[in-house]
C-alpha positions as CSV (number, residue, x, y, z in Angstrom):
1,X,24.9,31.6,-29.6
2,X,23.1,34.3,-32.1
3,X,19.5,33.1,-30.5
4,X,20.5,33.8,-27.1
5,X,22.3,36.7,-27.7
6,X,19.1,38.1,-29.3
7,X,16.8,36.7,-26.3
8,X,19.5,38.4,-24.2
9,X,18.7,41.9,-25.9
10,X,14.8,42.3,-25.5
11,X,13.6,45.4,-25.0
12,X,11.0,45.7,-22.0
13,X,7.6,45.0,-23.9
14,X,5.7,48.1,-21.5
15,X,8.6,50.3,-23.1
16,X,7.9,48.8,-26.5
17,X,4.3,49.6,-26.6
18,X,4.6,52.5,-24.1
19,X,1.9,55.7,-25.0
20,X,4.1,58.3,-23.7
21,X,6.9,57.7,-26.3
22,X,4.9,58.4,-29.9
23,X,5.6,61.1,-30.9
24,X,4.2,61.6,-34.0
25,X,5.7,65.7,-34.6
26,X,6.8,66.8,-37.9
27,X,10.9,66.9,-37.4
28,X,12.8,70.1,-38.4
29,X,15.3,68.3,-40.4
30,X,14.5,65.1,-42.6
31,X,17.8,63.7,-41.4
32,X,15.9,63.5,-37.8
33,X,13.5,61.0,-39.1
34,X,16.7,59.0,-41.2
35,X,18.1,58.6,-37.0
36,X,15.6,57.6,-34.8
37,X,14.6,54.7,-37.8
38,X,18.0,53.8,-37.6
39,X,18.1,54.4,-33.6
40,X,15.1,51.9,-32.9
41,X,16.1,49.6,-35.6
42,X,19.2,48.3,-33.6
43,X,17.6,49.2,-30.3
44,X,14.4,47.2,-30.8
45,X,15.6,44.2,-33.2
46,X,14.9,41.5,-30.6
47,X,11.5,43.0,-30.2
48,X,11.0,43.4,-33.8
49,X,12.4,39.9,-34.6
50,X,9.5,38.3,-32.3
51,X,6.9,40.1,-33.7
52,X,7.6,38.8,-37.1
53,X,7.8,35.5,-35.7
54,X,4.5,35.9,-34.2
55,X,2.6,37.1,-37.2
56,X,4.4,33.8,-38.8
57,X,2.9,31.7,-36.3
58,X,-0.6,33.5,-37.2
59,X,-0.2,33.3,-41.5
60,X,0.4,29.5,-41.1
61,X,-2.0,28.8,-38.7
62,X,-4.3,31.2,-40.8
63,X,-3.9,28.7,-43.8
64,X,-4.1,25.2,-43.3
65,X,-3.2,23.9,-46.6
66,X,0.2,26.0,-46.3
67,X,0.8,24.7,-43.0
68,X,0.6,20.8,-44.5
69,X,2.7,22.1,-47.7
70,X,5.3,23.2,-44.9
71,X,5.3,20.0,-42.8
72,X,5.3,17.6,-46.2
73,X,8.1,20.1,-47.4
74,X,10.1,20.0,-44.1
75,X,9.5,16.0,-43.8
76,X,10.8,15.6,-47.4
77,X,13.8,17.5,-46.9
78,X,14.7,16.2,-43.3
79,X,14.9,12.3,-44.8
80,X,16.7,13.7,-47.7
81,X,19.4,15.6,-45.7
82,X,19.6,13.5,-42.7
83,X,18.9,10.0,-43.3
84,X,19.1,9.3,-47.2
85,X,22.0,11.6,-47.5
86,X,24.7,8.9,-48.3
87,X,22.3,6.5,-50.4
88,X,22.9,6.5,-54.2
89,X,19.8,5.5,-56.3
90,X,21.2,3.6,-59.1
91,X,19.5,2.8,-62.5
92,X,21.8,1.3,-65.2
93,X,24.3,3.7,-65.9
94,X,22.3,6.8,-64.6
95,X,23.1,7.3,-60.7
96,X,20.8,9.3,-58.5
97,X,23.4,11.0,-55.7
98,X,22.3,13.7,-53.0
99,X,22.7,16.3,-55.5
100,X,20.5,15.7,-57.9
101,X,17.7,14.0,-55.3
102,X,18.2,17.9,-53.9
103,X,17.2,19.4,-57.2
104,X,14.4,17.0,-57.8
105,X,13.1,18.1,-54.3
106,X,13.2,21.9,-55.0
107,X,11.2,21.9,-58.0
108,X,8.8,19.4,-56.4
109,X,8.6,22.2,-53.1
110,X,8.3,24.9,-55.1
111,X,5.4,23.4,-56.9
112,X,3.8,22.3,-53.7
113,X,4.1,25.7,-52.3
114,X,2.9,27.0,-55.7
115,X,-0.2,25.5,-55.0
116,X,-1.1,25.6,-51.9
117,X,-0.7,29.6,-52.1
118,X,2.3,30.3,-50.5
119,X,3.4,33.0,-52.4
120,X,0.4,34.9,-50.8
121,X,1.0,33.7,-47.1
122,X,4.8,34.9,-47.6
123,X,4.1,38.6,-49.7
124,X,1.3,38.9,-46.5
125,X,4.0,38.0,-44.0
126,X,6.8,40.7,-45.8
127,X,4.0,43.1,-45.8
128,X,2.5,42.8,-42.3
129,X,6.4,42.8,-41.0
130,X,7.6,45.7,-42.9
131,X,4.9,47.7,-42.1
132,X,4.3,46.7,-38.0
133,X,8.3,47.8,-37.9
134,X,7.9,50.8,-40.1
135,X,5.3,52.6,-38.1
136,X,6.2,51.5,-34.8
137,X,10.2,53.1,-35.8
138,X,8.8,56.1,-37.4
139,X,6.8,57.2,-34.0
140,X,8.5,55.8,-31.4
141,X,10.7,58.1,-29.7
142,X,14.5,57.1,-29.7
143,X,16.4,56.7,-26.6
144,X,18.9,59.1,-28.2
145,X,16.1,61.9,-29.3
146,X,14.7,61.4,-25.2
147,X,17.4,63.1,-24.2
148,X,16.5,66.4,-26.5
149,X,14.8,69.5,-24.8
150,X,12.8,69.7,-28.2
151,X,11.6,65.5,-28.2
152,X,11.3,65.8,-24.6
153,X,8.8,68.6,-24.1
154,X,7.1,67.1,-27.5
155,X,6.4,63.7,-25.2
156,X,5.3,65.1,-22.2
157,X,2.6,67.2,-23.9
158,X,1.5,64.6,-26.1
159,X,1.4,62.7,-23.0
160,X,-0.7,64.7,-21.0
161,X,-3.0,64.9,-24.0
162,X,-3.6,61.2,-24.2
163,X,-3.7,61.3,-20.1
164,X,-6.9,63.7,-20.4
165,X,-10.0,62.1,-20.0
């Protein structure tokens, strides 16, 4: 249900990407700048949500030895969770259930992501995310600020500036 609602809510990409709504002015109140983040936040989620996953696709394919840590680290837990999740491993008295096997499998993911870097592939992904969403919220032109005289006239002359050639 949630995927579909989001691939229901995508912005137009031309709209997304569109020249004519940066504007990049200096607001009069700092409460401006607090609104049109939070106006193209909920506007452009779907849009910002794909864009992460894209830059996902791009760190893992980026680093090969993360992207065999993930598919070990995915097989691993798949056969744990799915098809190994009723057997018990018994040895004398000590017995082995899904619980503990889960444990065991953390620590042995988190080591296998430890070395195979992939506390740099994720702090790259955060950063990369945060900061395409940042910038493109700070100077994109909110649907609600399009409607202002002050906004408006701000876009069409910046606009025509970047029309002029």
């Amino acid at each position: 249900h949630w995927p579909a609602e989001r691939m229901s809510n995508i912005r137009s990409w031309s709209t997304f990407f569109s020249w004519q709504r940066v504007g990049m002015v200096r607001p009069a109140r700092p409460s401006t700048v607090g609104t049109r983040v939070r106006s193209n936040l909920l506007h452009y989620t779907s849009n910002y949500i794909i864009i992460c996953l894209v830059l996902s696709v791009y760190c893992v394919i980026t680093q090969p030895l993360f992207l065999v840590s993930l598919v070990i680290a995915a097989l691993a837990w798949t056969y744990n969770l799915k098809w190994a999740r009723d057997v018990e491993l018994a040895s004398g008295k000590l017995i082995i259930g899904l619980r503990e096997r889960s444990a065991a499998l953390a620590v042995l993911t988190l080591v296998l992501f430890y070395f195979s870097s992939a506390e740099q592939a994720i702090f790259w992904l955060f950063g990369a995310c945060v900061v395409c969403i940042a910038v493109h919220a700070l100077i994109h032109i909110s649907e609600a600020e399009r409607g202002s005289d002050f906004f408006s006239s701000m876009s069409d002359t910046l606009s025509g500036v970047l029309n002029t050639e």
